[in-house]
C-alpha positions as CSV (number, residue, x, y, z in Angstrom):
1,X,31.0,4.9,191.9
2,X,28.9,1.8,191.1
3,X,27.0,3.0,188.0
4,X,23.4,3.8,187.7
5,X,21.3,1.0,188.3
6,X,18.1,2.5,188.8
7,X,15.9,3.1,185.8
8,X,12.4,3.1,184.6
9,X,11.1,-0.9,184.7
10,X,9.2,-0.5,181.3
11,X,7.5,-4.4,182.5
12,X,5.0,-6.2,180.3
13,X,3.6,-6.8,183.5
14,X,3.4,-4.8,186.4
15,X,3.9,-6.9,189.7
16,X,1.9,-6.1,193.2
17,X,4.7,-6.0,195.1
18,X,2.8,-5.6,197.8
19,X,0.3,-8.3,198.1
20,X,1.4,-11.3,200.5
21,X,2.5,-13.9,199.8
22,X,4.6,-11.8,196.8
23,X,4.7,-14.9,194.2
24,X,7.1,-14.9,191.6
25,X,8.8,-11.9,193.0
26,X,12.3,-12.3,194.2
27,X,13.9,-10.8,197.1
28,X,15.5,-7.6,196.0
29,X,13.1,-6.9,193.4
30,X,10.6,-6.8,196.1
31,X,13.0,-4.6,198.2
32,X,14.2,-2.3,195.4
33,X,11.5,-2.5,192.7
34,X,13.5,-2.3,189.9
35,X,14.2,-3.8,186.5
36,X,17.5,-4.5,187.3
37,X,16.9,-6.0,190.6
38,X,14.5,-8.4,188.5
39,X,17.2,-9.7,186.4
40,X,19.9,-10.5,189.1
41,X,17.1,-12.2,191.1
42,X,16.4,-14.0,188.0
43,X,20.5,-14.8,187.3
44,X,21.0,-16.1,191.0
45,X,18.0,-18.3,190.9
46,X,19.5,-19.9,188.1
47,X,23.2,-19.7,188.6
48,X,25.6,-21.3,186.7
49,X,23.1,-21.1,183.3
50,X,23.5,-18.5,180.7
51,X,20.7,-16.7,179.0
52,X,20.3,-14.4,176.0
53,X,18.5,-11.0,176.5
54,X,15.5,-11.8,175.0
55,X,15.1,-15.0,176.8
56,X,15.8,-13.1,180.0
57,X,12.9,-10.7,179.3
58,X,10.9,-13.3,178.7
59,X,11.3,-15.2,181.3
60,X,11.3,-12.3,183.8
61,X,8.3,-11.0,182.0
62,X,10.6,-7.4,181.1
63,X,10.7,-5.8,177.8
64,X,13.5,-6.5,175.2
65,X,14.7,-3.0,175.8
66,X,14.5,-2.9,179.3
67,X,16.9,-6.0,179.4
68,X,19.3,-4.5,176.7
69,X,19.4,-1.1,179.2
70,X,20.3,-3.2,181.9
71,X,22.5,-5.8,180.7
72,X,25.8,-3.0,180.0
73,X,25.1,-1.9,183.7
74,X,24.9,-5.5,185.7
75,X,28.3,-5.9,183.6
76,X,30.1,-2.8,183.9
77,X,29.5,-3.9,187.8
78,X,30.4,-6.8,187.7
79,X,27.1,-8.6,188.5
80,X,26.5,-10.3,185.4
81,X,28.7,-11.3,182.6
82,X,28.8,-12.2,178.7
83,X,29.6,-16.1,179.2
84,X,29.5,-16.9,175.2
85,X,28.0,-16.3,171.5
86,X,25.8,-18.8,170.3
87,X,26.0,-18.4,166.2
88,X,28.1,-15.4,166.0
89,X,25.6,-13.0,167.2
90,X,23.5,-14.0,170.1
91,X,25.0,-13.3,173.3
92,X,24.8,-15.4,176.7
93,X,24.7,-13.8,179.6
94,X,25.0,-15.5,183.4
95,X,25.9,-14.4,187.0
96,X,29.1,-13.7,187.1
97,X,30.8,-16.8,188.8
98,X,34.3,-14.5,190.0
99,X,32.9,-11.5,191.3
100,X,32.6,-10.3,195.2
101,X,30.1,-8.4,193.9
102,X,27.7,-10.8,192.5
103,X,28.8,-13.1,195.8
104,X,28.0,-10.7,198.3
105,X,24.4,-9.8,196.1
106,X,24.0,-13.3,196.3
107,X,24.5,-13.7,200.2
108,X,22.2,-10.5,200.5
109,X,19.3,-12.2,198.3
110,X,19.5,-15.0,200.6
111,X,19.3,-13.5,203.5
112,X,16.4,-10.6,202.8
113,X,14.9,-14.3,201.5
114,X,15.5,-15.7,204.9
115,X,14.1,-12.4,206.6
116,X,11.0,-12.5,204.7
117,X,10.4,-16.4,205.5
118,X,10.6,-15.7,209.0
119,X,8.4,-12.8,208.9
120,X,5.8,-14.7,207.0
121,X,6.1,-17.7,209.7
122,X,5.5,-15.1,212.1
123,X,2.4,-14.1,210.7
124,X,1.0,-17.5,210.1
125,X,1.5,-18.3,213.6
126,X,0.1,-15.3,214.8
127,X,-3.3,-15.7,212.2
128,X,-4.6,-18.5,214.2
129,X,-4.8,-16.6,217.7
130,X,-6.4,-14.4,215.7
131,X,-9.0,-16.5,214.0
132,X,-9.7,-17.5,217.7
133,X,-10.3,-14.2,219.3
134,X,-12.9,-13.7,216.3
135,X,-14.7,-17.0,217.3
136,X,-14.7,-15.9,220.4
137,X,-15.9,-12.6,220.0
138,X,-18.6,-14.3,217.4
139,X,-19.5,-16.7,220.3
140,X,-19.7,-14.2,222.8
141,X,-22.2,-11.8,220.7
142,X,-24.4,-14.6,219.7
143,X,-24.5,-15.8,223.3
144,X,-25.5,-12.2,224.2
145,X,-28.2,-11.9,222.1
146,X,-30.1,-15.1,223.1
């Protein structure tokens, strides 16, 4: 019903999606680990621009071909769309401004962005009770041994 959007992320450079704080890294990428995901992470963060392929893989640090796989997919979705061609053959691509689709991926970036803020927060505050049990405990076991 929606296409195939899961494929093989052939990236020049393999992320730790797992490692906190997840750096460079958008929202669903993190969540669905996928090339795709990548580019419309890429495409909302700079809404309203348009990009070729190959400057898409660069910037999102995918292959040429993994970007070219993708690209027919985000459009037969309506996620992304060809905006223009720049000297007859290169074409720009950009989130597509008109679809539900790309709004309501949109709305779900920012929000699994929002979630994973919070969470983060979370874990901040809760470090420095942390760090003070373990002085504590330190204090406690040096005290002991004197």
């Amino acid at each position: 019903m929606y296409g195939d959007l899961s494929m093989a992320n052939d990236s020049k450079e393999e992320p730790d999606l797992d490692s906190q704080p997840c750096e460079g890294i958008g929202p669903l990428e993190r969540a669905f680990h996928s090339a795709p995901a990548r580019i419309v992470d890429f495409l909302i963060i700079h809404k309203g621009s348009d990009f070729s392929e190959s400057e898409i893989a660069d910037m999102t640090k995918l292959s040429t071909k993994t970007v070219n796989r993708a690209m027919p997919q985000l459009i037969s979705n309506n996620i992304a769309q060809l905006k223009r061609t720049v000297s007859g053959r290169t074409k720009m691509y950009w989130l597509h401004p008109k679809s539900k689709a790309a709004v309501h991926l949109e709305e779900f970036v920012y929000e699994l962005a929002s979630n994973l803020a919070q969470k983060e927060i979370h874990q901040e505050e809760a470090e420095p009770s942390t760090r003070h049990e373990q002085q504590q405990l330190r204090f406690q076991n040096t005290d002991r041994s004197h």
